[in-house]
N, C-alpha and C positions, 0 to 999 in steps of 0.2 A: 146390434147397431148396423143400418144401413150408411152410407154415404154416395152422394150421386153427383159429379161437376156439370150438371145441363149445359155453361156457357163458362170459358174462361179466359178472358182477352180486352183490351183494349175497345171496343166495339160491342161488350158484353158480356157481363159476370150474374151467375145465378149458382147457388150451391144447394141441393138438397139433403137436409140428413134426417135419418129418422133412429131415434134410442129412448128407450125406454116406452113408452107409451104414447110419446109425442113425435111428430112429424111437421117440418120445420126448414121452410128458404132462409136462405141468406141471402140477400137481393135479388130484383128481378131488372135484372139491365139490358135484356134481351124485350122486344116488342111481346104482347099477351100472347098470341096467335103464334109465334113461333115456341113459346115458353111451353104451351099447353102441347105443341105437337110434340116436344122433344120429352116432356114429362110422359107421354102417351107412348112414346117409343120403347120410354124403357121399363112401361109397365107400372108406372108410380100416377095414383087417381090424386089429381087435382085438387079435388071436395075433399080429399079426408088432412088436406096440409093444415095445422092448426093457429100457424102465424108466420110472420115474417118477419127478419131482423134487417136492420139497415142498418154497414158499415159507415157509410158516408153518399153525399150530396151529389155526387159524378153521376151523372148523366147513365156511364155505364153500368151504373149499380140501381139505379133508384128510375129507368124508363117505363116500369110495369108497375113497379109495385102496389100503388094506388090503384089500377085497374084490375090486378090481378087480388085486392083485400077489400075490392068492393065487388067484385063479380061471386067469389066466396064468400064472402060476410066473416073474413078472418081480420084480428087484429096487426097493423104495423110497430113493430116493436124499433122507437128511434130515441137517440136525445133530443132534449130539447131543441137544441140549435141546430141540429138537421130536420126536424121539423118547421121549425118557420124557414129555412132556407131554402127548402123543397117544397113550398106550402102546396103549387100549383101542379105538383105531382100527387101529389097526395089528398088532396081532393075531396073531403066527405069521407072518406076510410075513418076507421077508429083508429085511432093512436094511441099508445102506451110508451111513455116518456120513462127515459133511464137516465142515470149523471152516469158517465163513464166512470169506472173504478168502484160500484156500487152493484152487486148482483141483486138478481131478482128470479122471482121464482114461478115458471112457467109447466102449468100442470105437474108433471114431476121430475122436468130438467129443469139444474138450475143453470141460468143463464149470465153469463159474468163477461160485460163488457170492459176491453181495456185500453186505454190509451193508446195510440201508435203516433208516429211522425207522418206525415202525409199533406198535401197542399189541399187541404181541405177544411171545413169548418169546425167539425167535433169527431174525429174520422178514429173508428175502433178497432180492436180485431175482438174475437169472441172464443170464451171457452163456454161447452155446452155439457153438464154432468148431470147424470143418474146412475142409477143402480148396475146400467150396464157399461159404466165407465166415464173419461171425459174423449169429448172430440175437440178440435180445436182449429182456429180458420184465422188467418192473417196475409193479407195483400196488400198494395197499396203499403209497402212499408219504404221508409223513407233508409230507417236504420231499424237496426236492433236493438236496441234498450233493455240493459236488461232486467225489467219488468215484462217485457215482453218473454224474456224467455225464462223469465220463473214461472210468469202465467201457462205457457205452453209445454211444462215437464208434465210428463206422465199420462200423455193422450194415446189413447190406442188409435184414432185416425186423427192424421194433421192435411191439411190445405193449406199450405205455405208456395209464399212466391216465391220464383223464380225468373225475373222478370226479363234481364238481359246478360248477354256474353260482355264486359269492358270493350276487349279490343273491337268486338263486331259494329257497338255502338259509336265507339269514339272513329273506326275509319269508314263508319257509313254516311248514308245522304239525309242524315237530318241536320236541321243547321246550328249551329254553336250553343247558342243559347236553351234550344229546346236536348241537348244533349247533355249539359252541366245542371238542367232541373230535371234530370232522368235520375242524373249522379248525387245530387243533391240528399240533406236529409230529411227533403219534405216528398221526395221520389221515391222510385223503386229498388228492390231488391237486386244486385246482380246475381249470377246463379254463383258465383264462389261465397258473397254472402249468407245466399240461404244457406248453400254446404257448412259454412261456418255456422252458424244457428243450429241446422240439424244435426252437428258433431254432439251440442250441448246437450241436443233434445234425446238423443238415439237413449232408446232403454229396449229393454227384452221384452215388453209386452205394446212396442209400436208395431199394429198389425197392416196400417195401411197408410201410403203415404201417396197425395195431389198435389203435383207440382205447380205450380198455378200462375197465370197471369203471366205467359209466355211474351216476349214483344214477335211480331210477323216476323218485323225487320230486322229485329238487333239479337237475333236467339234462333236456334232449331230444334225442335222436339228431340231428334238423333240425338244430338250431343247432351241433352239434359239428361236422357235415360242412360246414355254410357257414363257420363262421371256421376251420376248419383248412384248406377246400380255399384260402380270403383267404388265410391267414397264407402257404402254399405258393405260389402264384400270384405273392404279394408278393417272398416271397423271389428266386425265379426260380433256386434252385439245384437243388432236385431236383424231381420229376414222380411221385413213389408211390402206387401203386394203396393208394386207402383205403378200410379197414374200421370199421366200427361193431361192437363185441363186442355182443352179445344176451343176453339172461336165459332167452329162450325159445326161442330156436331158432341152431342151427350157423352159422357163414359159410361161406360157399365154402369150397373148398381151395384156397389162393393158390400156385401153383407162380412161381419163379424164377429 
C-alpha cells in the first residue's frame, strides 16, 4: 500500500493512494498543472491513476477533477447530489454515482463511502479495502460520529483532520461568525478532536498516520507533530510513520 497527500489545506486538497492493484485520488482541488507536477515529483504517473473519488462539492476538493478524468479518460466516483451540484466541474467525464453508506466495488478495492458532518451537500469520508488492507481518509469533519469511527477501526493508513488549535482560532483575526462555523458541526476537526478520534482508532497494525487539513491561520504543523507524536508515545499501542499534509508542497510517497 502506497499513500501520498499531494495537497492538504484550505486552498487545496488531493490524496493519492495506491493498494492492491488499483491506484486512486481522492480529490483534485489543486489546478491540473500543478496536480500533475506534484504527482511527477514524487514519482507517481498520472495515466496509470484508475479513478477518482469525490468527498464533497468545495471548490477545494473538486477544482481539477473533471479536467484531470477527462485528460486520463478515468472515471469520477461521486454521489449523486455532488454530481449535479458540481455539474460544471465535471463536465463530459464519466461518472459513477454512489448513495453514501452503500459500498462498491472498484477493480479490487472496495470502496465504502460514509456519511460525515460537513456544510456540504452529500459530503463523505472514505474507507478503501483489499487484500492489502483498509486505508481510510476523513476531512472536512464537522464532528465525530460514531459511525465515523466504527467505519475507520482497523486501517493500517488514516488521513484524518486536524484542522485547528481552539485557543489559536477563537483569539485570532477571523471574525465571529466565520469562527463559530469553524467550531460548528457542519466544520472542522480541532486537533484535540482528532486526538480524541485517534485514541479510539490507535491499534498495533496502524502503520501510517496524515494529519490533514491544517488551518494556515489557526494551527502550526510543530505543534501537531509534538502532541500527536505525545498522544502516540502515551499510548504505547502503535508506532506510525507521521505525516503533516501541506498546502504547498507533496509528502513523500509512504509505502506499507
Amino acid at each position: 500500500m502506497k499513500i501520498c497527500s499531494l495537497a492538504s489545506g484550505s486552498k487545496g486538497n488531493c490524496l493519492y493512494v495506491e493498494t492492491g492493484d488499483t491506484r486512486l485520488l481522492i480529490d483534485v482541488g489543486l489546478s491540473l498543472r500543478e496536480t500533475l507536477l506534484r504527482m511527477e515529483a514524487q514519482g507517481i504517473d498520472a495515466a496509470r491513476v484508475h479513478a477518482v473519488l469525490v468527498s464533497h462539492e468545495h471548490i477545494d476538493h473538486i477544482r481539477s477533477v473533471g479536467a484531470f478524468a477527462r485528460k486520463f479518460k478515468v472515471p469520477v466516483i461521486a454521489s449523486h447530489l455532488v454530481c449535479k451540484k458540481a455539474e460544471k466541474y465535471l463536465h463530459k467525464a464519466h461518472l459513477i454515482e454512489f448513495e453514501a453508506g452503500c459500498a462498491l466495488m472498484l477493480r479490487d478495492v472496495e470502496v465504502d463511502p460514509f456519511p460525515i458532518t460537513h456544510d456540504a451537500c452529500d459530503p463523505v469520508g472514505f474507507v478503501l479495502e483489499s487484500r492489502e488492507g483498509r486505508c481510510g481518509s476523513a476531512t472536512d469533519l464537522g464532528i465525530v460520529t460514531r459511525l465515523v469511527t466504527e467505519k475507520l477501526r482497523c486501517c493500517r493508513a488514516l488521513n484524518l483532520e486536524s484542522n485547528h488549535d481552539v485557543e489559536m482560532l477563537m483569539n485570532g483575526p477571523y471574525p465571529w461568525e466565520l469562527k463559530q462555523r469553524i467550531k460548528s458541526r457542519h466544520g472542522h476537526l480541532s486537533n484535540d478532536e482528532s486526538l480524541e478520534l485517534l485514541f479510539d482508532l490507535a491499534h498495533a497494525g496502524l502503520e501510517a498516520l496524515v494529519m490533514a487539513h491544517l488551518s494556515e491561520i489557526n494551527n502550526h504543523p510543530d505543534h501537531v507533530v509534538r502532541t500527536t507524536e505525545t498522544f502516540l508515545r502515551d499510548q504505547n499501542v502503535c508506532d506510525p510513520r507521521i505525516v503533516i499534509g501541506d498546502q504547498y508542497s507533496a509528502s513523500a510517497v509512504m509505502t506499507i
